[in-house]
C-alpha positions in Angstrom: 9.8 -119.4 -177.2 9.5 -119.5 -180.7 11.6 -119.0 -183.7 10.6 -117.3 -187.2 11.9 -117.2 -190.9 10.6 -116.2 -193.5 10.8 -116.7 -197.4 9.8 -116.0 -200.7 10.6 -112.0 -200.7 11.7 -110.8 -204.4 11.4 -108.7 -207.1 8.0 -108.2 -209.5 6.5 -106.3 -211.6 3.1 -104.5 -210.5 0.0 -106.9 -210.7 1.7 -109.7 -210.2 1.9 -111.5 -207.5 4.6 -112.8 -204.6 3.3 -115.9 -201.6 5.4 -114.8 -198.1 6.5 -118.5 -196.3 7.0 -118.2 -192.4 8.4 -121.4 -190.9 8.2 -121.3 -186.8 10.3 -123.8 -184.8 8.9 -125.3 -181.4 5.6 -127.8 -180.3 3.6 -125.6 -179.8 2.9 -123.5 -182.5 -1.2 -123.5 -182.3 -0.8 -121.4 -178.9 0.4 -118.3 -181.0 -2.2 -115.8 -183.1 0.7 -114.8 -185.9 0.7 -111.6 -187.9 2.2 -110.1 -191.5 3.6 -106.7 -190.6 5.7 -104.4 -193.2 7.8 -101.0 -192.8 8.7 -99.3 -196.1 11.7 -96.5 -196.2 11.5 -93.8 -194.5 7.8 -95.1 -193.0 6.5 -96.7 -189.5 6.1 -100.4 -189.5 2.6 -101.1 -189.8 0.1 -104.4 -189.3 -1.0 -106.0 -192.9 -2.8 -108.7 -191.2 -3.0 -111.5 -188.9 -4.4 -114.9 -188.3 -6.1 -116.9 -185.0 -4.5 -119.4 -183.8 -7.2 -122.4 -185.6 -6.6 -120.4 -189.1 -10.4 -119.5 -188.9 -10.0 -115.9 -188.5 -8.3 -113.0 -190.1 -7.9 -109.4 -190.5 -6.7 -107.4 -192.7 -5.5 -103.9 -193.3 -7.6 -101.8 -195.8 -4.6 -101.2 -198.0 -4.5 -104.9 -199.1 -7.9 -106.1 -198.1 -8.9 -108.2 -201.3 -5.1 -108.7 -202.8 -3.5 -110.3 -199.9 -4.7 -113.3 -198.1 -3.2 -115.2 -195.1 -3.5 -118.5 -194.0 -1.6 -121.3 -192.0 -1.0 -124.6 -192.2 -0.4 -126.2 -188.0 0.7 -129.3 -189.0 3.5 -127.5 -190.6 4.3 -125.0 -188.3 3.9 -122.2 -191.3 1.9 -119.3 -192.0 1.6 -117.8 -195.5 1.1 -114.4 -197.1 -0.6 -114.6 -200.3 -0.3 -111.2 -202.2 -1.6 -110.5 -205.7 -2.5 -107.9 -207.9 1.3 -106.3 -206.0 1.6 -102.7 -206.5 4.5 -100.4 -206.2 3.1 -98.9 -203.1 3.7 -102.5 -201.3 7.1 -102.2 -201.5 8.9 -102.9 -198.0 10.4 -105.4 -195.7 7.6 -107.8 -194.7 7.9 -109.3 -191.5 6.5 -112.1 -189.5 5.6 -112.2 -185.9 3.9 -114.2 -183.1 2.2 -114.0 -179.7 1.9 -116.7 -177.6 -2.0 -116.1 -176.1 -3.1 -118.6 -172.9 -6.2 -120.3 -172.6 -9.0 -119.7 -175.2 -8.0 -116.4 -176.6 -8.2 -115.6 -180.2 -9.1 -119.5 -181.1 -11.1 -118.0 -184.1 -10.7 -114.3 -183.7 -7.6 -112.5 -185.1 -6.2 -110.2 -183.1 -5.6 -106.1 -183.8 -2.6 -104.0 -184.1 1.2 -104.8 -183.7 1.8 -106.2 -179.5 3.6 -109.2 -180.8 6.3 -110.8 -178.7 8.8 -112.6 -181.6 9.5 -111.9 -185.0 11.5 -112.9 -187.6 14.0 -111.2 -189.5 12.0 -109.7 -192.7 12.0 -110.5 -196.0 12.3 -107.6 -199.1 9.3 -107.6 -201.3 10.1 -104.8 -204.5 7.5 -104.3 -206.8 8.0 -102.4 -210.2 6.0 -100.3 -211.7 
């Protein structure tokens, strides 16, 4: 089982830009793929992106392809959401999540969609236009 917070949600102005921190607890933190999902008000949650469990794959969401960039850091136990260029339309509660995958699943291959089995307990991310 793993555990998930996240940090660096705020408040900023359109174009600028806002890096999402999500700590995990636990050993064995290269056995989950991870993902960045968001819901805004009144919308469905939906996938911005996710990373394989070596860091050497993404995917990303058309909506933020080229502004956002993930990435994570094993030793550490963290995954990261860089976002720039932040426009209104990205306003929402980010969340974190994880999947623990068995064997040699998703090594360098990011998985689709939103199956994931824990998340964490979403940060606010407001941008102004």
């Amino acid at each position: 089982q793993v555990q998930l917070v996240e940090s660096g949600g705020g408040l900023v102005q359109a174009g600028g830009s806002l890096r999402l921190s999500c700590a995990a607890s636990g050993r064995t933190f290269t056995s989950y793929v991870m993902g960045w999902l968001r819901q805004a008000p009144g919308k469905e949650r939906e996938p911005v992106g996710a990373i394989s469990r070596t860091g050497a794959g993404t995917r990303y969401a058309d909506s933020v392809k080229g502004r956002f960039t993930i990435s994570r850091d094993n030793a550490k136990n963290t995954v990261y959401l860089q976002m720039n260029s932040l426009e209104p339309e990205d306003t929402a509660v980010y969340y974190c999540a994880a999947k623990l995958v068995n064997g040699l699943r998703y090594l360098n291959v990011a998985p689709e969609g939103d199956d994931y089995t824990y998340w964490g307990q979403g940060t606010q991310v407001t941008v102004s236009s």
